[in-house]
C-alpha positions as CSV (number, residue, x, y, z in Angstrom):
1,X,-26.2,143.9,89.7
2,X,-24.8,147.2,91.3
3,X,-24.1,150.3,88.4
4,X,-21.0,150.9,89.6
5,X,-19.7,147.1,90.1
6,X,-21.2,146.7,86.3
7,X,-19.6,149.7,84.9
8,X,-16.6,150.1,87.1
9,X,-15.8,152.7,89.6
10,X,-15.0,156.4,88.3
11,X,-13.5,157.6,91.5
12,X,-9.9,156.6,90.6
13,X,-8.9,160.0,89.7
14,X,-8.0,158.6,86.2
15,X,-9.4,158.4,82.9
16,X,-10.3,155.0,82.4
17,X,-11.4,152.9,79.0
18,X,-14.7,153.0,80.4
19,X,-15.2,156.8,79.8
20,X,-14.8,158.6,83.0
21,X,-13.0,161.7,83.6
22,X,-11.9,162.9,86.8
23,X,-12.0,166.7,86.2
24,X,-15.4,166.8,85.1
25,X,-17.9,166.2,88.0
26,X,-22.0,165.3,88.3
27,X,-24.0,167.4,90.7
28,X,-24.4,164.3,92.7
29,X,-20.3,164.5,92.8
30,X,-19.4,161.4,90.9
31,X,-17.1,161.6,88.0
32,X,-19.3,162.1,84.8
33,X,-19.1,159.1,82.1
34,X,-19.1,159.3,78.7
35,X,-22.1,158.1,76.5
36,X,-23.2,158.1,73.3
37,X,-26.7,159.0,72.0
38,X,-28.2,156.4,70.3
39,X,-30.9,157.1,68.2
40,X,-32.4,160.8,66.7
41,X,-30.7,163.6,65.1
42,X,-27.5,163.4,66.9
43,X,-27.2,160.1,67.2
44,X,-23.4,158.6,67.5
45,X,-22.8,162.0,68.9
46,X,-20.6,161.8,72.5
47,X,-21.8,163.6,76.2
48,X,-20.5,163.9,79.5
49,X,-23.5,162.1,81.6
50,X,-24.3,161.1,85.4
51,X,-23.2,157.4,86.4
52,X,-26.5,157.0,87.6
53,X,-28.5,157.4,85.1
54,X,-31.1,156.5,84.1
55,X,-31.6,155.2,88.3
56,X,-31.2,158.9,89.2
57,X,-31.0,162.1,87.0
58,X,-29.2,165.3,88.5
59,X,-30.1,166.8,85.0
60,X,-26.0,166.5,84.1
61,X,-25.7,167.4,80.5
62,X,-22.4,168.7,78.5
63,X,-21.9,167.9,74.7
64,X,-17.8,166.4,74.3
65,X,-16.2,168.8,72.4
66,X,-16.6,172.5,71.4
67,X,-19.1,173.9,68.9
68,X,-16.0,172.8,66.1
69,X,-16.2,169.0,67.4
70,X,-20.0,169.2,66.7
71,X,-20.6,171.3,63.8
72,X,-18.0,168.8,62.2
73,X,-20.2,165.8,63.2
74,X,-23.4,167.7,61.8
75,X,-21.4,167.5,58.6
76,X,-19.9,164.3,58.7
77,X,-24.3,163.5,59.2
78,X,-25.1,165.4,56.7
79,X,-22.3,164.0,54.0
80,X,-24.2,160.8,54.5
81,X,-26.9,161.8,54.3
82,X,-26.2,163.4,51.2
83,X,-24.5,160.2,50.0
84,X,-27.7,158.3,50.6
85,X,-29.9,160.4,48.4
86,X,-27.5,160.6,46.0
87,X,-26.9,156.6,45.7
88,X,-30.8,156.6,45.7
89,X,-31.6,159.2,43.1
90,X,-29.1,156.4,40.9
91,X,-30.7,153.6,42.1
92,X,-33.9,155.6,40.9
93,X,-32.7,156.6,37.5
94,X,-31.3,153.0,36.7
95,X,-35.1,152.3,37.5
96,X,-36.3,154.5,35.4
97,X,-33.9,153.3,32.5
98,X,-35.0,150.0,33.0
99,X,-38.6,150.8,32.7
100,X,-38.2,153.0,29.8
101,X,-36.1,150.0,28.2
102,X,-39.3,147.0,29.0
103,X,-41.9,150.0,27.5
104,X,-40.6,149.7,24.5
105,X,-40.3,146.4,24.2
106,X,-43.9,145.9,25.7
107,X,-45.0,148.2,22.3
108,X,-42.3,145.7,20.2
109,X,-44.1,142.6,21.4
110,X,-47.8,144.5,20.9
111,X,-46.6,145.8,17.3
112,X,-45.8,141.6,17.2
113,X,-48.8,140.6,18.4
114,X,-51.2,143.0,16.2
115,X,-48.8,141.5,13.1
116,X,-49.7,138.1,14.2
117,X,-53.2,138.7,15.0
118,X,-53.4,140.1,11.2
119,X,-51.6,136.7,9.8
120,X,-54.4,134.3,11.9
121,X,-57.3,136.4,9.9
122,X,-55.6,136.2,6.7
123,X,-54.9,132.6,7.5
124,X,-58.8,132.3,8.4
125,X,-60.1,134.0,4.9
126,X,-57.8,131.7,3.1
127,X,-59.1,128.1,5.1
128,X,-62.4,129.4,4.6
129,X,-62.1,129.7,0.8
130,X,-59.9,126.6,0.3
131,X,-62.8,124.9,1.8
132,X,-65.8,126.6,-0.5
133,X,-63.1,125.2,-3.4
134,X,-62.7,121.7,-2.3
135,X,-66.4,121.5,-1.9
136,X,-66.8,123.1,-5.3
137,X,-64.5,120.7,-6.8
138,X,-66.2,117.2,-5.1
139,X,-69.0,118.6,-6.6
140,X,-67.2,119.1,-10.1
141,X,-66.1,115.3,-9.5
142,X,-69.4,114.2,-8.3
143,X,-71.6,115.7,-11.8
144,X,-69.1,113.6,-14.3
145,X,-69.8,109.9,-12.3
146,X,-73.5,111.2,-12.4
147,X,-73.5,111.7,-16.1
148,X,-71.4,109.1,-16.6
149,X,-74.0,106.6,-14.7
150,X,-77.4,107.9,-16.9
151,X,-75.4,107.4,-19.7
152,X,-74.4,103.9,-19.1
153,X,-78.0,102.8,-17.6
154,X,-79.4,104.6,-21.2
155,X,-77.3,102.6,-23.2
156,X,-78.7,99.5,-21.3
């Protein structure tokens, strides 16, 4: 598809929605078109351009706008950018809130778990000894019956 079919014709003498001027003129002597840059440091930022391009470059360059127009973008960049770091640096203390907040309970539920660990060996001594006593006392069962038997098989 033709450039100029595509982007319509800047030779009207008119400004047109498409971004051409008729006072401002390429070297190749078509009216210069407005474009945006659209990545790197200025990007957003408006410039006078060749039609052609990028099928031909007569090196036409101009910046819309004084010095004022572009300082004030620069600043308008840098206010967001500002913004971002500062919604970031929240973002990062909220993090670091949070992380203080689960430390302490991590040393909560470790304090827990050290009680616990304490109870089971308690709990562990005590078994141990309720079993020495319930073999102590079968025994203490076991010696009357025993008696009891040679006694009765005397008196026989």
């Amino acid at each position: 598809m033709d450039r100029a079919k595509h982007r319509g014709s800047c030779n009207s003498g008119l400004s047109s929605s498409r971004g051409c001027l008729s006072n401002l003129k390429c070297k190749c002597g078509t009216d210069a078109m407005v474009r945006t840059v659209k990545n790197g440091p200025n990007s957003r930022m408006k410039f006078y351009g060749c039609h052609s391009w990028p099928d031909a470059d007569y090196g036409f360059f101009k910046w819309i706008g004084g010095v004022r127009e572009i300082e004030d973008e620069l600043r308008f960049q840098l206010f967001e950018k500002e913004t971002t770091i500062a919604e970031l640096e929240m973002q990062k203390q909220m993090v670091e809130e949070k992380v203080k907040k689960l430390q302490l309970k991590k040393e909560n539920i470790e304090e827990d778990l050290q009680e616990l660990k304490a109870e089971v060996s308690q709990m562990r001594i005590e078994l141990m000894k309720s079993s020495r006593n319930a073999k102590n006392f079968s025994l203490a069962l076991m010696l009357p019956w025993v008696l009891f038997g040679i006694i009765v098989m005397y008196l026989k």
